[in-house]
C-alpha positions in Angstrom: 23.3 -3.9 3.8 22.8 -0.7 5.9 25.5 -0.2 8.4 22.5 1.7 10.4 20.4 -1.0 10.8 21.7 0.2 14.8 20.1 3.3 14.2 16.9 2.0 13.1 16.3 0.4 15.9 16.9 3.2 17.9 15.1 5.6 16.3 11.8 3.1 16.4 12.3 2.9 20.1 13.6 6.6 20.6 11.6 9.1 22.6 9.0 11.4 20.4 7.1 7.9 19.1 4.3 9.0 21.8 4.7 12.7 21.6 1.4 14.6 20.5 0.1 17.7 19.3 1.5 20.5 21.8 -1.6 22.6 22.6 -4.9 20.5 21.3 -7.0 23.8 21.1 -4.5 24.9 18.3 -3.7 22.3 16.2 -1.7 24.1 13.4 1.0 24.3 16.8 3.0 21.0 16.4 6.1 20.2 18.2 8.8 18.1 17.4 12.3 17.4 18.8 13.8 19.7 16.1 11.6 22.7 18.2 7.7 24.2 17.7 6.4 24.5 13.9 3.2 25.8 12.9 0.3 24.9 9.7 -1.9 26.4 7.9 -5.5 25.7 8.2 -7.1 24.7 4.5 -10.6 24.1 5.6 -11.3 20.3 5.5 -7.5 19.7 5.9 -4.4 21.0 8.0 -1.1 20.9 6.0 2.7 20.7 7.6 4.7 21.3 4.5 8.6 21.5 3.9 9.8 19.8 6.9 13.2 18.8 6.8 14.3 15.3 8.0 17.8 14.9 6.3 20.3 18.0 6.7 21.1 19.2 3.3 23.1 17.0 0.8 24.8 19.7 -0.2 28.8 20.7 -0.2 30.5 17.3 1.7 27.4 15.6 1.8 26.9 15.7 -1.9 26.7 11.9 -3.0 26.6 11.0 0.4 24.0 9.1 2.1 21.6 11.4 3.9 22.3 13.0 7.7 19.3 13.0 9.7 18.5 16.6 10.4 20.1 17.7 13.3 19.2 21.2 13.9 17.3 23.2 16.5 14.9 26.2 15.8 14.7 29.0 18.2 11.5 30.3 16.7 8.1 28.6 15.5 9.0 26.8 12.2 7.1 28.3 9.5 5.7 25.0 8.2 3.3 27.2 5.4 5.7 27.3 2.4 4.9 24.8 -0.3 7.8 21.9 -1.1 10.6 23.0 -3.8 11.5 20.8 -6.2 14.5 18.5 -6.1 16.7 19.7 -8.8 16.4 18.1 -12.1 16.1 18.4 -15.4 12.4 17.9 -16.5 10.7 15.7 -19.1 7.5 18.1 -18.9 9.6 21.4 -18.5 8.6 23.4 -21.9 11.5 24.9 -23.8 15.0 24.1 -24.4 16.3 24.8 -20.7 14.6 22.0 -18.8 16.5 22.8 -15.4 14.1 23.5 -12.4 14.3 22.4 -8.5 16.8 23.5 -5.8 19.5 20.7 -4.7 18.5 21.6 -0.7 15.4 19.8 -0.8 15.1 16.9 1.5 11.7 17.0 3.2 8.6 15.2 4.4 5.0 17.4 3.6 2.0 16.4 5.9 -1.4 16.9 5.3 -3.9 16.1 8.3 -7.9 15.7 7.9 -9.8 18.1 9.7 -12.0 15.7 11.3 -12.8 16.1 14.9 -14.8 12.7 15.0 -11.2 11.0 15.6 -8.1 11.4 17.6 -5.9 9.2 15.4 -5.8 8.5 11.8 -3.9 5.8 9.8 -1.3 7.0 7.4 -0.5 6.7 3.8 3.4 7.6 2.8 3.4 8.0 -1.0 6.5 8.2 -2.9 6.4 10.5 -6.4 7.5 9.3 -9.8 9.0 10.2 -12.8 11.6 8.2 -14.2 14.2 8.8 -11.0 15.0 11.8 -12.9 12.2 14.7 -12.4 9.0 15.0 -10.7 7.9 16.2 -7.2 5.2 16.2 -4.0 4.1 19.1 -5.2 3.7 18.6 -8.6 0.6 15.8 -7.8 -2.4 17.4 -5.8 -4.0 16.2 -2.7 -7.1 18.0 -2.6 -9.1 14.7 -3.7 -7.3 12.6 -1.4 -8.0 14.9 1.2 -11.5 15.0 1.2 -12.1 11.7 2.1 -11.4 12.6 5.4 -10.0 9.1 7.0 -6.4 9.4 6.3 -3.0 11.4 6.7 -1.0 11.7 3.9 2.6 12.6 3.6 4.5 13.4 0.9 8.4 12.5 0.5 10.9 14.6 -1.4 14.3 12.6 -2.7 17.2 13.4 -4.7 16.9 12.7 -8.1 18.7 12.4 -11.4 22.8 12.5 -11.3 22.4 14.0 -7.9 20.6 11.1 -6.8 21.8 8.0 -8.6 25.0 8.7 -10.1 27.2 5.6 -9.0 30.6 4.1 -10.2 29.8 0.9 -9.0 32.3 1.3 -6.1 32.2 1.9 -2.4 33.9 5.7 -3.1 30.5 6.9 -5.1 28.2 3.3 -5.0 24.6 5.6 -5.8 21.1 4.8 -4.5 21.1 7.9 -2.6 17.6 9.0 -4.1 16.4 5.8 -2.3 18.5 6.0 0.9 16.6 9.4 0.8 13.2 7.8 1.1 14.7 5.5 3.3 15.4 8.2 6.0 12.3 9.7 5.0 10.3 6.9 6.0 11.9 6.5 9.1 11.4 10.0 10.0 7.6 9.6 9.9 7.4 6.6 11.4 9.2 8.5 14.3 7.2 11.6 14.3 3.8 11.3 13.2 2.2 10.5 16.3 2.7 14.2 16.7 0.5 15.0 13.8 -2.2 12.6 15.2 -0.9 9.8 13.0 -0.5 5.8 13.6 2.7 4.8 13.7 1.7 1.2 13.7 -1.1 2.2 10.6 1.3 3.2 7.9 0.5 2.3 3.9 3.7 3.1 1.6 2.2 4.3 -1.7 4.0 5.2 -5.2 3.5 5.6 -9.1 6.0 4.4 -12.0 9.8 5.2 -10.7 7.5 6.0 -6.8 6.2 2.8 -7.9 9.8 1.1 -8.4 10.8 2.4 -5.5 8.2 1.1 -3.1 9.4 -2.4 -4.1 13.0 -1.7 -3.9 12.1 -0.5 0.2 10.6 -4.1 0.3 13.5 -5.6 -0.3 14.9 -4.5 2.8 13.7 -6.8 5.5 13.9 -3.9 8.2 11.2 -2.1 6.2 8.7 -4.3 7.9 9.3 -2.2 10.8 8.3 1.0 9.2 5.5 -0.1 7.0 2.0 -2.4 7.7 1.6 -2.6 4.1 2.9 -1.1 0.4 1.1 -0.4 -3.1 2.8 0.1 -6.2 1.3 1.9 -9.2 2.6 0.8 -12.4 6.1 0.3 -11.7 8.6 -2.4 -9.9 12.2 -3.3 -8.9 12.3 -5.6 -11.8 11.3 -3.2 -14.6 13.8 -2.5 -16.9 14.4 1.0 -16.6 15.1 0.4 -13.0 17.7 -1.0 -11.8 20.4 -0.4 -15.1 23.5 -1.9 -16.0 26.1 1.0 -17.6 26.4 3.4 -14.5 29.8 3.7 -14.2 30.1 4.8 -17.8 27.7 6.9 -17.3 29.2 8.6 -14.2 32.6 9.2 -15.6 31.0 10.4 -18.9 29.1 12.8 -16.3 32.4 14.1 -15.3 33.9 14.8 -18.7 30.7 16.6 -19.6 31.2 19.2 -16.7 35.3 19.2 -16.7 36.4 16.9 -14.4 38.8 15.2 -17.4 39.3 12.1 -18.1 39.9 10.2 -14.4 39.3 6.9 -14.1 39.7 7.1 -10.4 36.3 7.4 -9.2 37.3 9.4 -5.8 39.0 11.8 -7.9 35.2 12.5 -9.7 33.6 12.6 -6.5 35.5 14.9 -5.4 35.7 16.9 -8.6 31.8 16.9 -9.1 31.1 17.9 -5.4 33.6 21.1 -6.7 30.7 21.7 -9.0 27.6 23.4 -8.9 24.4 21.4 -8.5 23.3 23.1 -12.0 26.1 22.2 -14.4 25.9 18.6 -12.9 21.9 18.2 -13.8 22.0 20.4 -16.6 24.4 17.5 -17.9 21.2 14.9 -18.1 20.7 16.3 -21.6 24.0 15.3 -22.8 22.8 11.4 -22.1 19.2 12.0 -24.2 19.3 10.4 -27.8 16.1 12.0 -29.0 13.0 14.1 -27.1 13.6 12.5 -23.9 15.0 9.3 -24.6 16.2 7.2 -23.0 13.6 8.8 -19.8 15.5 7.5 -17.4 19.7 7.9 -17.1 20.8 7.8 -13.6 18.3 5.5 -11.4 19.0 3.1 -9.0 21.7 0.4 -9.2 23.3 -3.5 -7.0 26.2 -1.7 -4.7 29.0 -3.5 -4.0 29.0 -5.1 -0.8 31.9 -3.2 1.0 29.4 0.2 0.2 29.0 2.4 3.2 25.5 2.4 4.1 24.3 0.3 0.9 20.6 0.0 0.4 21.0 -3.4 -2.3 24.0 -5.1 -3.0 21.9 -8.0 -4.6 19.9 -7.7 -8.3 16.3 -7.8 -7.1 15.2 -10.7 -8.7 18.2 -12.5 -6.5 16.7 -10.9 -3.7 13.0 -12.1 -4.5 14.7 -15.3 -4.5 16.0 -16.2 -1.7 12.8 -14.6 0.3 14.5 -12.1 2.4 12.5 -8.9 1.8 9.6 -7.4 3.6 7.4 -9.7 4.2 4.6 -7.4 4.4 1.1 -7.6 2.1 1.6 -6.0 -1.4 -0.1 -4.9 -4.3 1.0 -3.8 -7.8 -0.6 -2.8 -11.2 -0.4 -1.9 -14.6 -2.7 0.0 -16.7 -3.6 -1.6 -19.9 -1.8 0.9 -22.0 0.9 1.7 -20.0 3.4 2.1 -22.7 1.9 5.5 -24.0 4.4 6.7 -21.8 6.7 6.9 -23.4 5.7 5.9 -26.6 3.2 8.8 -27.5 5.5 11.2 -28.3 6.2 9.3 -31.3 3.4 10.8 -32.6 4.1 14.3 -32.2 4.3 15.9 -35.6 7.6 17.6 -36.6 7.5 21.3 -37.8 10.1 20.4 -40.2 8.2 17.8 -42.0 5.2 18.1 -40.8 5.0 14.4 -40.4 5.1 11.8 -37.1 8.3 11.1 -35.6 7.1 7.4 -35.6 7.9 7.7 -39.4 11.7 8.0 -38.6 11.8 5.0 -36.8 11.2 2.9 -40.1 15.2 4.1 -40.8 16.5 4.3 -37.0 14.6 1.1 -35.5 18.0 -0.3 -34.4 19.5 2.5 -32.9 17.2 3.8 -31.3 15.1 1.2 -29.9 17.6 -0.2 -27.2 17.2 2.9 -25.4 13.4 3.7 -25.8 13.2 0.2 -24.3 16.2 -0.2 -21.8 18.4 -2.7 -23.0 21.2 -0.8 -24.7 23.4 -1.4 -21.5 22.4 -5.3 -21.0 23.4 -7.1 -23.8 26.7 -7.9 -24.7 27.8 -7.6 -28.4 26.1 -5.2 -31.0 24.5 -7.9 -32.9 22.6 -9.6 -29.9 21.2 -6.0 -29.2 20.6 -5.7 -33.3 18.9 -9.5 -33.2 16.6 -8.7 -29.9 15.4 -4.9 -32.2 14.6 -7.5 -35.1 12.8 -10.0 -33.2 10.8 -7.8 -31.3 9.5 -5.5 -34.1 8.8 -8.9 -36.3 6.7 -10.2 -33.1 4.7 -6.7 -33.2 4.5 -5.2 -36.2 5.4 -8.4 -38.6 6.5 -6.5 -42.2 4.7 -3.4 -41.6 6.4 -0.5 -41.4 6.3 1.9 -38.5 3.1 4.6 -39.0 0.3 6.0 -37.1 -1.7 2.8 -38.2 0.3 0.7 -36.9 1.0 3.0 -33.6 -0.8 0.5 -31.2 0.8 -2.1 -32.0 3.9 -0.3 -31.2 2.4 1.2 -28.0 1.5 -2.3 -27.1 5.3 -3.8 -27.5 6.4 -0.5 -25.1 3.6 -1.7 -22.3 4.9 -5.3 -22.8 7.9 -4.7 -22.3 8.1 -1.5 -20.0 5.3 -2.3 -17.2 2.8 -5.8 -17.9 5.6 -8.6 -18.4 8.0 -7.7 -15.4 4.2 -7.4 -13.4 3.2 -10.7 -14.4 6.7 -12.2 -13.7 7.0 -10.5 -10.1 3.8 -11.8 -9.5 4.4 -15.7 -10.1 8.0 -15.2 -8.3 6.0 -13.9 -5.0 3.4 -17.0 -5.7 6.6 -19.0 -5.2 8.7 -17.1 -2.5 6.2 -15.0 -0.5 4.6 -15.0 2.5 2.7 -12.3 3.1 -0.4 -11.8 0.8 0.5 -10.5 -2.9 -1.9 -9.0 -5.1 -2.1 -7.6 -8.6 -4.3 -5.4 -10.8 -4.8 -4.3 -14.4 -6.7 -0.7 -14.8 -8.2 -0.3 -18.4 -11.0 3.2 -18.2 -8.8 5.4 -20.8 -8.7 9.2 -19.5 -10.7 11.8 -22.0 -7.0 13.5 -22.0 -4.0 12.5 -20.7 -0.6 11.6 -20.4 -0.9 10.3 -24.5 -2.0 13.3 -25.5 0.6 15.6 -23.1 3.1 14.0 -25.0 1.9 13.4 -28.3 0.8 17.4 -28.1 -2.3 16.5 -30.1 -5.9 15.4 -29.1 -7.7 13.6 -32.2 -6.0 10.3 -31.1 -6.9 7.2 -28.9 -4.5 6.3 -26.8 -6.6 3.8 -24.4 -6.0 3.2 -21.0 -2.4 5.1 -20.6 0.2 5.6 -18.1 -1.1 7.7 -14.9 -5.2 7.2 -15.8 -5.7 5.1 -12.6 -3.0 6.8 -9.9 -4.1 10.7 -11.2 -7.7 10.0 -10.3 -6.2 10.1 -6.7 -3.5 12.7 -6.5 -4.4 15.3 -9.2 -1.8 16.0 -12.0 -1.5 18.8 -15.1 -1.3 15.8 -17.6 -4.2 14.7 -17.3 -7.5 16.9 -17.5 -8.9 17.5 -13.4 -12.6 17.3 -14.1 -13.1 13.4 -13.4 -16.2 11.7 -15.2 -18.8 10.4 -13.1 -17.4 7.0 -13.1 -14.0 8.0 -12.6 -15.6 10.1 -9.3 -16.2 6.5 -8.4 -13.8 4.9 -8.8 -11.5 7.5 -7.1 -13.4 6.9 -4.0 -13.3 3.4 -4.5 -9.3 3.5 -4.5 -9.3 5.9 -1.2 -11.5 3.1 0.2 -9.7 0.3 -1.0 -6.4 2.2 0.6 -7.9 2.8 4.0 -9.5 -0.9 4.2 -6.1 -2.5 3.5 -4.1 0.0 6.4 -6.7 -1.4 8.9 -7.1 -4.9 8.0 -5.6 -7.2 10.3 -5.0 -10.6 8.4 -4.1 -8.3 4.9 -7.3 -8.6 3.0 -8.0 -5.7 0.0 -10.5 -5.2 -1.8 -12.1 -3.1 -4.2 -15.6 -1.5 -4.4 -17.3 -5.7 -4.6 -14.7 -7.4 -5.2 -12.1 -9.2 -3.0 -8.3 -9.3 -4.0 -7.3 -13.2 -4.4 -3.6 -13.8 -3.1 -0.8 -15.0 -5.6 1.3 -16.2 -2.8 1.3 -20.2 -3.0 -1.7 -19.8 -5.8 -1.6 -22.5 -8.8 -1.2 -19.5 -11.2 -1.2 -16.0 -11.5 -4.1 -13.7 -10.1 -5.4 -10.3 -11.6 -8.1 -8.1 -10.5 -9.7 -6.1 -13.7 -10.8 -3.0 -12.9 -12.7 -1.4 -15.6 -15.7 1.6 -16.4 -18.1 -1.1 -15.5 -16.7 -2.5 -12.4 -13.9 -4.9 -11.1 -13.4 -8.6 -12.0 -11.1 -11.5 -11.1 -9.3 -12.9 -13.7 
């Protein structure tokens, strides 16, 4: 595992744990061991944004693990600007060039309530998604989170894409640094936010889809219990399968031959080759690996390094490490919406200009080569007619005979939440009933959005999609996919999930609930638990 495990410790027991705000009659003025940086004031809520914890993976730290940020500042840090993107090349990015983000982006955005009834507040650490391969902090707003008024929030930037994952399955370029990212990330705040008036001992670890993913996969450290009291994951785990992918050494050397690094098998020789590159080339590459639209939606995610990896952050598959019960033994919960598969299944529907018909129609001819990469398994089988019998079997156990239309879209839609997000849910749920601990919990959300990420994709609106992909975690952290004005019931329940968040920070045995109802554990349960949330309220199933 990590080599720095030294380092952890050190840094939990180093010297600006107990700092504090410099001057408490100016509290934009924070100081830090890096030197003084200063807010902005946005009414209910101070922000700290950009900070850098890691030093820049760029030049000779390119596919490196991340440095901690080293350097001093002379003058007041300017702690106003707004987070960049990491660079990637983006699903939601209109047009043909789909490049956006910087590759110097490592950095930690705090956002402080401006509540002088307290001294301290508990912390929630929230991880983005999208796929590994695109998103940001500052792509998902915090203004509703804010207003609650109980809670600091921080947002965490992390490589992404072929600058983040790319791995040959070696100790010369063994991947993961996205996560080892977070990892430093994490680490950083539980080191400095006592500065910002936060509880270092009071820190949730939040995330949706791939932010989901990856709040599981920093479980399955067992030093993460030192950084985080508890962790939620939105619609996404380790054990998904467009998480942890088989296939990324192909994938790395094709990357190379794509930007001009030949045909080298040795994989020091690409490292050093694609470090010679620039950032752009490298991610502009991602659409290179896309099949159709954007397909498969995730490339270059996170991978098992090989044991002699410098620094590795898993060198076990995740369900081994579930296993053998030596993770973070620290209460959980994870979800699923009901129709999570409308990501990324709706664009099926969009209608091409060329025909004028639904892409859905096409699959009717190209079922069997496209569907092991709309649904991950093109890399996990091992002959072409295992991968051909899986295709048949699953689009007999869905659709029967019919043939692939917009009638028999949901059907289709429900095989992509199956096998994308509610199985691997279920089945992580009745492994932690057998090998965990701490208290696991587990929740299905089903209160469709009037628009969202269904009809982003599908680029149309006279559709039901139901309950899709982002309906639950964007009534928190505000996002262009889905429409901002909430519904007076989702204005509920929005408050109910800041409650349920702050409640499960605080408690002291684990317990979470939502609005009236109580969370019941999985761990050492006779069968699998689920709370339904729904329009009309929450229920246990």
């Amino acid at each position: 595992m990590y080599s720095t495990n030294i380092r952890l410790i050190f840094l939990l027991g180093s010297l600006w744990i107990t700092s504090s705000v410099s001057d408490p009659a100016d509290p934009l003025l924070v100081e830090l061991p890096s030197g003084k940086l200063r807010g902005r004031d946005n009414g209910n809520y101070y922000s700290y944004e950009s900070l850098p914890y890691a030093e820049p993976p760029t030049g000779e730290l390119r596919f490196e693990a991340p440095q901690p940020y080293k350097q001093q500042w002379t003058d007041t840090f300017d702690a106003t600007q707004p987070p960049v993107l990491c660079m990637q090349w983006g699903q939601f990015v209109e047009g043909d060039n789909k490049l956006a983000g910087d590759e110097d982006c490592l950095t930690v955005s705090i956002y402080k309530p401006n509540n002088s009834s307290r001294n301290s507040f508990p912390v929630v650490a929230y991880i983005h998604g999208g796929a590994f391969m695109f998103g940001g902090s500052s792509e998902n707003g915090h203004d509703k989170f804010m207003s609650d008024g109980n809670l600091i929030l921080v947002k965490i930037s992390y490589r992404l894409g072929p600058l983040g994952f790319a791995s040959t399955g070696d100790a010369n370029l063994p991947g993961n640094f996205g996560l080892k990212d977070q990892r430093l990330a994490l680490l950083w705040i539980k080191q400095n936010i006592a500065s910002f008036g936060g509880e270092p001992e009071n820190i949730l670890v939040i995330g949706h889809s791939a932010g989901g993913a990856s709040v599981h996969l920093q479980m399955l450290r067992e030093d993460f219990r030192n950084v985080a009291k508890a962790a939620i994951s939105f619609s996404g785990n380790a054990l998904d399968p467009w998480v942890v992918q088989q296939g990324g050494r192909g994938r790395a050397f094709e990357l190379g031959r794509i930007v001009g690094c030949g045909q080298t098998s040795d994989s020091l020789t690409l490292k050093k080759c694609l470090k010679s590159k620039s950032a752009s080339e490298i991610v502009s590459s991602v659409r290179s690996f896309l099949v159709l639209s954007y397909v498969p939606f995730s490339t270059f995610g996170p991978v098992v390094e090989p044991p002699d990896a410098p620094e590795a952050f898993i060198t076990q598959h995740p369900i081994d490490i579930i296993k053998s019960g030596k993770f973070a033994q620290i209460p959980w919960a994870l979800s699923h919406t009901t129709e999570d598969g409308g990501y990324n299944a709706a664009f099926l529907l969009e209608k091409q200009s060329s025909t004028g018909q639904e892409r859905i129609e096409e699959l009717n001819d190209r079922w069997f080569d496209w569907a092991p990469y709309l649904l991950f398994y093109r890399d996990s089988m091992t002959t072409i007619k295992d991968m051909d019998d899986y295709s048949r079997k699953l689009r007999q156990e869905y659709l029967g005979d019919r043939r692939f239309s917009v009638e028999s879209y949901w059907d289709l839609q429900r095989l992509f939440t199956d096998v994308l997000f509610k199985n691997e849910t279920e089945k992580i749920l009745d492994l932690y009933r057998k090998h965990g601990k701490s208290p696991v919990y587990g929740f299905a959300y089903d209160n469709p959005a009037n628009a969202g990420i269904g009809q982003a994709l599908a680029k149309r609106t006279d559709i039901n999609f139901g309950t899709v992909h982002g309906d639950d975690y964007f009534l928190i952290f505000e996002n262009v996919v889905r429409e901002f004005q909430l519904r007076s019931d989702e204005e509920i329940i929005s408050r109910n999930f800041l409650k349920m968040m702050n409640d499960f920070i605080l408690s002291e045995n684990g317990t979470l609930a939502f609005d009236t109802c109580v969370f019941q554990d999985n761990v050492d349960s006779s069968k699998v638990q689920l709370l339904s949330i729904t329009q009309n309220g929450c229920e246990n199933l």
